[in-house]
VMD Tcl script that builds the backbone (N, CA, C; Angstrom):
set m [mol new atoms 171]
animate dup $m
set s [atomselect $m all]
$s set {name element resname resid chain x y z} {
  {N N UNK 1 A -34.130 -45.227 -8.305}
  {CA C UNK 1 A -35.137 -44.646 -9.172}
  {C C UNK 1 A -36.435 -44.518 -8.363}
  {N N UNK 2 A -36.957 -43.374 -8.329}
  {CA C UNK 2 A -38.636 -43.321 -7.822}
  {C C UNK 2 A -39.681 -43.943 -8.428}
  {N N UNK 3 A -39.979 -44.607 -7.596}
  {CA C UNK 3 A -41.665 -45.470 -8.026}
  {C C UNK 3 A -42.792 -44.487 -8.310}
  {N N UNK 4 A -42.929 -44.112 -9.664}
  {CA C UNK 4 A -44.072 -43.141 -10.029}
  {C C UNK 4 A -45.418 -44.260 -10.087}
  {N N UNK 5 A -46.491 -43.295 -9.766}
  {CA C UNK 5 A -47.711 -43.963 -9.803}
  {C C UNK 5 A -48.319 -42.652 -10.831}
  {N N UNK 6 A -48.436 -44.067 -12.260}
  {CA C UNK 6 A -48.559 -43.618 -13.372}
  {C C UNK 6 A -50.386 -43.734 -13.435}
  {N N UNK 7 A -50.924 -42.892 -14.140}
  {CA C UNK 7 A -52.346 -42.436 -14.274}
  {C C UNK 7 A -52.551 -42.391 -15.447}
  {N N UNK 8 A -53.589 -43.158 -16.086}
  {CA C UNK 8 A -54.209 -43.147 -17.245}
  {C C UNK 8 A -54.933 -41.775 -17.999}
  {N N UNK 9 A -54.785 -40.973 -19.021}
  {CA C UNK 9 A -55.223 -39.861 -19.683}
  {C C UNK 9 A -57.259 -40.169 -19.880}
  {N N UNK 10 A -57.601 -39.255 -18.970}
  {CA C UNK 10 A -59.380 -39.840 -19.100}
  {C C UNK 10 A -59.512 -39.913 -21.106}
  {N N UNK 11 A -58.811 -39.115 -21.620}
  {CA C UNK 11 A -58.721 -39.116 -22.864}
  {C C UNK 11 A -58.489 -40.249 -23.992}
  {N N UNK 12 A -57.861 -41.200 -23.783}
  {CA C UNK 12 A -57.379 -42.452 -23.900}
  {C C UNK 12 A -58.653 -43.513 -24.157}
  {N N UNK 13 A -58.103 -44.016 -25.542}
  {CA C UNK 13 A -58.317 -44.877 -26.326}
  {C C UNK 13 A -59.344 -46.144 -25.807}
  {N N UNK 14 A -60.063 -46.778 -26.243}
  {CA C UNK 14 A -60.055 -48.101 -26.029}
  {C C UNK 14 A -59.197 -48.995 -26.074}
  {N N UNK 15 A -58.337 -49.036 -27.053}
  {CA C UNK 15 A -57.354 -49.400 -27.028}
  {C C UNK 15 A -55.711 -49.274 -26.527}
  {N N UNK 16 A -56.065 -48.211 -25.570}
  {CA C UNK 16 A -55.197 -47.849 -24.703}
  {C C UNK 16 A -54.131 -46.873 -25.458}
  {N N UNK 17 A -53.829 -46.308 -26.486}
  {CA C UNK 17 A -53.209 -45.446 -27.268}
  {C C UNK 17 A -53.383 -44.169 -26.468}
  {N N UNK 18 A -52.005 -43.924 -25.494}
  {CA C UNK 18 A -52.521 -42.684 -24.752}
  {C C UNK 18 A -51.260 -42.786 -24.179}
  {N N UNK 19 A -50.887 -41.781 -23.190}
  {CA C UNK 19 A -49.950 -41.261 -22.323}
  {C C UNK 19 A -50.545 -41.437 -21.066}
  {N N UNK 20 A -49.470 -41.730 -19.939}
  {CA C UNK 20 A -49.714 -42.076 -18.861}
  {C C UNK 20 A -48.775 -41.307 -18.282}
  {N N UNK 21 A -49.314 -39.998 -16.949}
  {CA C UNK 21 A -48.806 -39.393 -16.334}
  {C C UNK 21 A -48.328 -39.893 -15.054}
  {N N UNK 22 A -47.303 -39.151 -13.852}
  {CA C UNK 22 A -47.467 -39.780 -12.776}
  {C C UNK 22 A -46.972 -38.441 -12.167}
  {N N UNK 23 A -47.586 -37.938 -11.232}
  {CA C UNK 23 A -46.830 -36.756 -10.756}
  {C C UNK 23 A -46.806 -36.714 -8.836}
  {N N UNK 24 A -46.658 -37.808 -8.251}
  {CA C UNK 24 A -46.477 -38.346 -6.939}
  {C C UNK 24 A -44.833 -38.096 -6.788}
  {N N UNK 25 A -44.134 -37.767 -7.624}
  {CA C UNK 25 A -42.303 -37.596 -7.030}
  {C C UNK 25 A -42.790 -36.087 -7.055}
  {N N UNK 26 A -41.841 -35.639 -6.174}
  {CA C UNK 26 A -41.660 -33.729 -5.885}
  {C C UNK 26 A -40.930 -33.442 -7.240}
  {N N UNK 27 A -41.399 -32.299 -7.601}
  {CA C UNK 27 A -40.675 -31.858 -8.509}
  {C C UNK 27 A -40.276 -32.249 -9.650}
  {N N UNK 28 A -40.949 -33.411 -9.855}
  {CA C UNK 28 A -40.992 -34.405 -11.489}
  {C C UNK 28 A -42.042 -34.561 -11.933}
  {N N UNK 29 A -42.488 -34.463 -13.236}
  {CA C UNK 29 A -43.811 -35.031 -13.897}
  {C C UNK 29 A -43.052 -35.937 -15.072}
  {N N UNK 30 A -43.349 -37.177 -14.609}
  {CA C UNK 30 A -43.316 -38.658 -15.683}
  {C C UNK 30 A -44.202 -38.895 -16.242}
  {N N UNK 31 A -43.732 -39.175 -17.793}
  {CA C UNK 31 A -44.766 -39.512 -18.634}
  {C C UNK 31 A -43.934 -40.604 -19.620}
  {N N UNK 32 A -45.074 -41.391 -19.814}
  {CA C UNK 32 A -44.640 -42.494 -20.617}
  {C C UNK 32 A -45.893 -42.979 -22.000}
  {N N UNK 33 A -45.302 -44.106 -22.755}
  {CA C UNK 33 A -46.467 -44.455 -23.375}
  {C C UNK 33 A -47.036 -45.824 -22.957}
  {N N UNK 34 A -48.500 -45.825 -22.594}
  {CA C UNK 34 A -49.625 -46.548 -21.996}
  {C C UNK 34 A -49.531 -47.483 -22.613}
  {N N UNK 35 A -48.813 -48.251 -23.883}
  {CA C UNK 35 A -48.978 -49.331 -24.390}
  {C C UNK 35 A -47.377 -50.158 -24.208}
  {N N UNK 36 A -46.601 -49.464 -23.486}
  {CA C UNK 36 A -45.482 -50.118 -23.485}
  {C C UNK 36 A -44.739 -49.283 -21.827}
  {N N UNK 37 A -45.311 -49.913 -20.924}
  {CA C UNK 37 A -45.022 -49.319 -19.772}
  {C C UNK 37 A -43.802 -49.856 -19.454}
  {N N UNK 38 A -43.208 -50.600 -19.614}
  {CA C UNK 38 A -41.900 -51.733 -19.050}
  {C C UNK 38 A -40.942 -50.163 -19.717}
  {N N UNK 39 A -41.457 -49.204 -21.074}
  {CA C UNK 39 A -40.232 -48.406 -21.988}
  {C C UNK 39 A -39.748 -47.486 -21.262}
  {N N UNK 40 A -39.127 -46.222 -22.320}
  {CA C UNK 40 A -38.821 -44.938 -21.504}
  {C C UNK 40 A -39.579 -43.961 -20.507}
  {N N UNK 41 A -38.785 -43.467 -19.887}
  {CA C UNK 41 A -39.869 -42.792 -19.295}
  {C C UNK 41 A -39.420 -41.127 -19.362}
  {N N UNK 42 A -40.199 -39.924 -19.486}
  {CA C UNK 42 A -39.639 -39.056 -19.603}
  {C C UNK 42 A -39.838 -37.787 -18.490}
  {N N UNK 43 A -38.732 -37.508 -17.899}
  {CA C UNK 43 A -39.346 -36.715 -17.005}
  {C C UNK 43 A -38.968 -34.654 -16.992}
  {N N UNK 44 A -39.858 -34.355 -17.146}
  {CA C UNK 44 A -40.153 -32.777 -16.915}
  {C C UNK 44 A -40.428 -32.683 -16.009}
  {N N UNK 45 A -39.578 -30.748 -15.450}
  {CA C UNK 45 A -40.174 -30.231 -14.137}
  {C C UNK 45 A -41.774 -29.972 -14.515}
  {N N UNK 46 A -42.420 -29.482 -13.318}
  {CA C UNK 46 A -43.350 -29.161 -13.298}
  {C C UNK 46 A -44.083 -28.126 -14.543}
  {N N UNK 47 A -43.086 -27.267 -14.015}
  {CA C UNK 47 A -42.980 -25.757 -14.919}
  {C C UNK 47 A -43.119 -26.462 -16.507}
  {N N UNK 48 A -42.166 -27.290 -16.962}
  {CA C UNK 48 A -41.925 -27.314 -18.201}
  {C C UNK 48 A -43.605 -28.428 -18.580}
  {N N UNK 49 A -43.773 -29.410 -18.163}
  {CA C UNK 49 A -45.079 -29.590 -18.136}
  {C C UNK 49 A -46.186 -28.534 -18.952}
  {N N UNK 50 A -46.479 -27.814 -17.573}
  {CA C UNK 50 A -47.225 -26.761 -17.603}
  {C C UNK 50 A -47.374 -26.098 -18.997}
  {N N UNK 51 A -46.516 -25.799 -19.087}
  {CA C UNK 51 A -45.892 -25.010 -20.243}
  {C C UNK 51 A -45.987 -25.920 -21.667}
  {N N UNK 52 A -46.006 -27.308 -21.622}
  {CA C UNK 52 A -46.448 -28.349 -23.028}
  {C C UNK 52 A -48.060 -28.207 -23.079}
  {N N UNK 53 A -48.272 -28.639 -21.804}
  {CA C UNK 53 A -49.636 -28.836 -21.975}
  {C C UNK 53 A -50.953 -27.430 -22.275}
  {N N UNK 54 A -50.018 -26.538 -21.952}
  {CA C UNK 54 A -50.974 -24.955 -22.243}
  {C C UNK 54 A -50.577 -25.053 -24.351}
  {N N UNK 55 A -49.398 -25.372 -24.600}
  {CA C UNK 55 A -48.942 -25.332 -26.232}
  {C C UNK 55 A -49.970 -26.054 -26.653}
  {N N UNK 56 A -50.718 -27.046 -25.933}
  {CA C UNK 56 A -51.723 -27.792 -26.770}
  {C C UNK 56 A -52.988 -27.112 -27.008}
  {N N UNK 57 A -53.487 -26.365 -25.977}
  {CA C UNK 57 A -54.733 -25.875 -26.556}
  {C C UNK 57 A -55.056 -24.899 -27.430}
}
mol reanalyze $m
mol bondsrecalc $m
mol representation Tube
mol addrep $m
């Protein structure tokens, strides 16, 4: 398994209620939830990323 180096959302909580990205593997973007890092982790290509995060605005 690749060791992602997961990054905190500047967006994110005081209480840490947030998503934590990591996009240091080629061709993977991991994301998990910031309050339970030991859990799943989910990984999208780049593209598909891209493509969630434009649906949000």
């Amino acid at each position: 398994m690749p060791e992602f180096a997961f990054e905190t959302s500047s967006y994110s909580t005081v209480n840490g209620e947030c998503v934590e990205v990591a996009r240091n593997v080629s061709h993977t973007v991991a994301v998990r939830d910031s309050k339970v890092p030991a859990g799943p982790v989910v990984r999208l290509t780049p593209e598909s990323w891209t493509k969630f995060t434009a649906s949000l605005k």
